[in-house]
N, C-alpha and C positions, 0 to 999 in steps of 0.2 A: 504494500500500500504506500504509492509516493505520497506521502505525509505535505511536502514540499522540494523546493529546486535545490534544497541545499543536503547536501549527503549525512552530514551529522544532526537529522533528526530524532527525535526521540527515539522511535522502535530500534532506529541504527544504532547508536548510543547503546541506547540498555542491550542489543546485543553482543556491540564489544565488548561489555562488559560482563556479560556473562557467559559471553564464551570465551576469556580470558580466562574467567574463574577457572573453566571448566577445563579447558586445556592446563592451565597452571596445576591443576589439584589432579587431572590425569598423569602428567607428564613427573609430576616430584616424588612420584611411590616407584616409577619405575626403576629406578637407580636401586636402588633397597629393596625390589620383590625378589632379588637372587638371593642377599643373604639373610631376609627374613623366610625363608621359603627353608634353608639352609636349618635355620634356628630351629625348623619344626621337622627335622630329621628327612628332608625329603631327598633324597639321593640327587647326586652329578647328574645324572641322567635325565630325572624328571625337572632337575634346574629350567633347563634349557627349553623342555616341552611344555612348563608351565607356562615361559616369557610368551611361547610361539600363541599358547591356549588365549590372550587375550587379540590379536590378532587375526585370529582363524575364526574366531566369533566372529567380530562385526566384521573379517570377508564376507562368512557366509547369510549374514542378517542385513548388508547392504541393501542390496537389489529390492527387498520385501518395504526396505526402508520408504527407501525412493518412492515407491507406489503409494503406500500408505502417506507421504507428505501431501504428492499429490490429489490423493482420495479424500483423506478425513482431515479433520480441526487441527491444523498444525501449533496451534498452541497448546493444545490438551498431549499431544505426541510430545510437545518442547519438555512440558509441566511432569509429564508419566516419565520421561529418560534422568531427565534430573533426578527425580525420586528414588530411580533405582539404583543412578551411580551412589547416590547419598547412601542407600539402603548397602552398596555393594562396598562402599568403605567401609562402614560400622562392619560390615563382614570381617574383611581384611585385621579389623581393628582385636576383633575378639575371637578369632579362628584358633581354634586349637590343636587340630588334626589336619592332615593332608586333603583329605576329602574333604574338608571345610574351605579350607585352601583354593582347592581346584574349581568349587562350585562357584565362588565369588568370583574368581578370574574368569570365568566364562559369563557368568551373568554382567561384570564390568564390559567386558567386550560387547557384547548384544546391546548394553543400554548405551556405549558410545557409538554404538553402528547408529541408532536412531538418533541421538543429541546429537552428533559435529551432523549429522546429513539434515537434523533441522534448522539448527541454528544458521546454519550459511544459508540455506533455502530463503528463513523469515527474513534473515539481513539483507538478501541479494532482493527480496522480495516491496524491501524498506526503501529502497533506492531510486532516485530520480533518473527516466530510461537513459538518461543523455551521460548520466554520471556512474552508470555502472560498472565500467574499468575502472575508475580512481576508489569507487567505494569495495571494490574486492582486493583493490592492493592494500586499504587502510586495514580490512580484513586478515590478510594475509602478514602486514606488520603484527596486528595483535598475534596471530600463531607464534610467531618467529620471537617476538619478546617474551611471549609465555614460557616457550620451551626453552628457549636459550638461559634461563633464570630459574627454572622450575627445580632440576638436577642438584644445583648447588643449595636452593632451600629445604628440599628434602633432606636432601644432607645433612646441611648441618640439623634439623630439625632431629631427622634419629639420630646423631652423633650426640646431642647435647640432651634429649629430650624420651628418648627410646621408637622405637619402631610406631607403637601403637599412639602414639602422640602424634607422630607423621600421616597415619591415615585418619586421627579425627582431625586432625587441620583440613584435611582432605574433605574431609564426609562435610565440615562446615563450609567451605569454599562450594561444594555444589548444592550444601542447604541455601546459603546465601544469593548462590543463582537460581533458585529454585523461588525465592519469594520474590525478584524481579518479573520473571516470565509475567504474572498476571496482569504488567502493564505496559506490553508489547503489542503492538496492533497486526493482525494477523487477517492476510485476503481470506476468504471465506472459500471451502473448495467449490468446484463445477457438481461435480459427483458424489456428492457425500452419500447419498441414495443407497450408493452402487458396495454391494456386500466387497470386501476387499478379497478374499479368498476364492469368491466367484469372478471376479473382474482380473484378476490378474492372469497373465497369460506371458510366455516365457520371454516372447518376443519382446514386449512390455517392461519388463523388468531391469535391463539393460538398452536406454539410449543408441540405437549404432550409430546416427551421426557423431557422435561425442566420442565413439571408441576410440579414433584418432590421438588425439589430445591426451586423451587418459591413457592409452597407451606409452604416450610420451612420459607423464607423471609418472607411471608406474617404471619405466626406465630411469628415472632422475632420482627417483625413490631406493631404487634400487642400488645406486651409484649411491646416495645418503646414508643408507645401509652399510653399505659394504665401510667407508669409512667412519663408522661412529664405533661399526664392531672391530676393526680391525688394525685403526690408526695408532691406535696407544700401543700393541704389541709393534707394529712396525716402527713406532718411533724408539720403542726398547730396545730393537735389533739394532738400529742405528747407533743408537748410545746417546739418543736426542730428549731430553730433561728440559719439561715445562710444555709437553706436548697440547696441556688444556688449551692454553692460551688459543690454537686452533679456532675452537669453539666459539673461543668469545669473538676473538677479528673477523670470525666468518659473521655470525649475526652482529656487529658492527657494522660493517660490509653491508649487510643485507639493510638494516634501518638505513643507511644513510643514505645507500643508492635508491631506494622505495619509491621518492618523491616527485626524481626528476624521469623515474620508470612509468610511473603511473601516468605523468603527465606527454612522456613520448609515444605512452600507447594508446592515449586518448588521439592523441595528435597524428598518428603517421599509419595508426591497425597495427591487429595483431600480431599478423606476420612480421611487420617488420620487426617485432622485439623478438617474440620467439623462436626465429631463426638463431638471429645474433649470440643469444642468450645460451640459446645449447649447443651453439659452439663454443661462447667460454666454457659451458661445465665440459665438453668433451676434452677442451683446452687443459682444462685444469685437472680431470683427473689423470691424465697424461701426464701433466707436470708434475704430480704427486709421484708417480712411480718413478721419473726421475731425481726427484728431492734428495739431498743428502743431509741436508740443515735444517735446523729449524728457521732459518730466516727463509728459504725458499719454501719450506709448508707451508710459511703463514704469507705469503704472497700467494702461492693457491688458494690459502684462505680467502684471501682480497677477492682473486678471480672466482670464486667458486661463489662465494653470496652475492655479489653480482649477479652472474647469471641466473642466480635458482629466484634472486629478487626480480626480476624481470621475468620469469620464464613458469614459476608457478603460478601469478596470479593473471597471469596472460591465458594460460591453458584453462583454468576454471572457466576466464571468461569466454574461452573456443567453447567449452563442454556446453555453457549456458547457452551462448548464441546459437549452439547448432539447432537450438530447436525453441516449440513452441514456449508461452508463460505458465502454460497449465501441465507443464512436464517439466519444467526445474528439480522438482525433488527428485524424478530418475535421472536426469543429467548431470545435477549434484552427486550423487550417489554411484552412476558410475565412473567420474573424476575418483570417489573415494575408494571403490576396487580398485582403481586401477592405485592408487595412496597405498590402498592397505597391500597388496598383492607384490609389488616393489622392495616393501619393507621387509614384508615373511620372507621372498624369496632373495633380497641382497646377500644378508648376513647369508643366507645356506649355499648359497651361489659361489661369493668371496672365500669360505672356509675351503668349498670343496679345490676352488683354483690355487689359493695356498699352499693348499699342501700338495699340488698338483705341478702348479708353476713357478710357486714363489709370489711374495709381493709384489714386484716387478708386475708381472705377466697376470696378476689378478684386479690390480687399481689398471693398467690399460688397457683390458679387457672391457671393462664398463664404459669406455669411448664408443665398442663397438654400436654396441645398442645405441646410443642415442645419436649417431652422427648417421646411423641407415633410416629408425626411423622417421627424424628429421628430413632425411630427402624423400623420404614416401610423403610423407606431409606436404611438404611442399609442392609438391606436382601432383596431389590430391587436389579434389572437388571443394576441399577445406582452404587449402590456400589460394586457390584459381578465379574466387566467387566473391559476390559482395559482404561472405561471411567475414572478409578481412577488420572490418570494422562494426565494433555492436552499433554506432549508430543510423547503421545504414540497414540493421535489421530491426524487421517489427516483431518487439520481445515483449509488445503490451497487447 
């Protein structure tokens, strides 16, 4: 509902903000679900498969997602996911068993497949037709400072405070977005008539004109993947000390470049950034398997949030554009398969080339993917058409 011509209206507003929270209170148990997982005698083994269990959920709860924004009350679906992430910390919070463990981690997973696929929906939803590239980049800043800060406040929070202090900070960061929702203004669906379980149909479920693009995400994702699991062992090998630093220059990088991205993509279309853009990251993680130093990481750093500032909130806006206003919620949702799908498969991808090819030959590996599908895009119906610019399609 454009509220008004200017992008920081109310509904928008209160959904950065609560899907800050949301991302922030996601993103800070991560770091800590290995060795509190660990604390409850859960084996090496299922370490790893518990991390994948929240992941594997809202893959497979995507798709159902998307439909359901688009079918029913997207406030009442914002209002029911928040309750459960809230519901699924106090899990975390007081689990005592493995089996207790496992269930929260899957039920977290399923209620973030539905909150991040609503809350970008309501926000893209909030937004004046003309200003909806510069409002999914201010969107996509809020991700990027969540997560980028989230890891070190969890942190310290169990280091100072114990584990179960870190997820009720948690569980109160999504009660906290949980009583905004009620004053968010939400379009009313086409079809709320229509049973969702009868209405749904496979085709349905996943967007294809949006495959493109998410496709892409899901290669960037991937490449994101591969170094967030695997950089601090290669910077060990190296003998390169204060490897974090990475982290922070890269989402430094990413805020700063944001503003004048948002404003080029408004200005010149899609393509012309998302081109550019996944050629730095193919740039850059090339340069990573050449890096010897940490002063040349952290200049991939430079390059690397750069392009992913430019390049992920360009792609959301392809997934939106390719299609109608009353199918956002699958076009959102398949951007986030192709998010979550990147993710699950980076790290297991990365491991397997490691031990396969080495570091070397596993960070330049992930140029492949994005520099072939990059040219399929580009000589696709996606980059050829007046989809180059949202304002040149009718997305009301």
């Amino acid at each position: 509902m454009n509220q008004n011509e200017t992008i920081f209206n109310r509904s928008f507003s209160l959904m950065l903000f609560t899907g800050f929270l949301l991302f922030l209170s996601i993103t800070m148990v991560s770091p800590i679900m290995a060795s509190y997982a660990i604390s409850l005698n859960v084996t090496g083994g299922l370490v790893g498969f518990l991390a994948g269990l929240f992941s594997m959920s809202s893959l497979i709860i995507r798709p159902i997602c998307g439909k359901a924004v688009d079918l029913k009350n997207k406030k009442k679906i914002l209002m029911g996911s928040y309750f459960v992430v809230f519901l699924a910390m106090l899990g975390y919070a007081f689990s005592v068993s493995i089996q207790m463990l496992f269930f929260f981690r899957i039920l977290h997973g399923l209620a973030w497949g539905f909150a991040s696929t609503t809350s970008m929906t309501v926000a893209i939803d909030s937004l004046p037709h003309k200003r909806i590239a510069s409002g999914i980049g201010f969107y996509a800043m809020m991700q990027t400072t969540a997560t980028a800060i989230a890891p070190m406040v969890g942190l310290y929070i169990a280091g100072h405070y114990g584990y179960r202090a870190t997820y009720l900070t948690g569980a109160m960061m999504a009660l906290l977005g949980l009583m905004m929702t009620p004053f968010v203004l939400t379009t009313p669906p086409k079809n709320s008539h229509l049973s969702l379980l009868r209405s749904v149909k496979f085709s349905e479920l996943i967007e294809k004109k949006a495959m493109l693009p998410a496709l892409l995400t899901c290669c960037n994702a991937m490449t994101g993947a591969a170094i967030g699991t695997f950089l601090a062992l290669y910077a060990k090998k190296l003998g390169i000390e204060g490897i974090g630093l990475y982290f922070t220059v890269n989402a430094i990088a990413m805020l700063a470049s944001r503003p004048l991205l948002g404003y080029m993509t408004e200005r010149f279309g899609l393509m012309k950034i998302i081109l550019p853009c996944e050629g730095l990251m193919a740039l850059s993680v090339i340069g990573l398997a050449f890096s010897t130093s940490l002063t040349s990481i952290l200049i991939v750093a430079i390059v690397m949030g750069i392009g992913s500032s430019g390049a992920s909130p360009a792609l959301i806006a392809a997934c939106i554009n390719s299609t109608t206003k009353d199918k956002r919620g699958v076009a959102t949702s398949t951007n986030y398969v192709g998010l979550d799908s990147g993710l699950f498969l980076g790290a297991f991808i990365a491991g397997l080339l490691v031990n396969w090819v080495g570091y070397f030959g596993a960070f330049a590996f992930f140029s492949i993917p994005i520099l072939v599908t990059s040219t399929i895009y580009a000589f696709s119906k996606n980059g050829n058409t007046k989809i180059q610019t949202l304002t040149e399609t009718d997305l009301v």
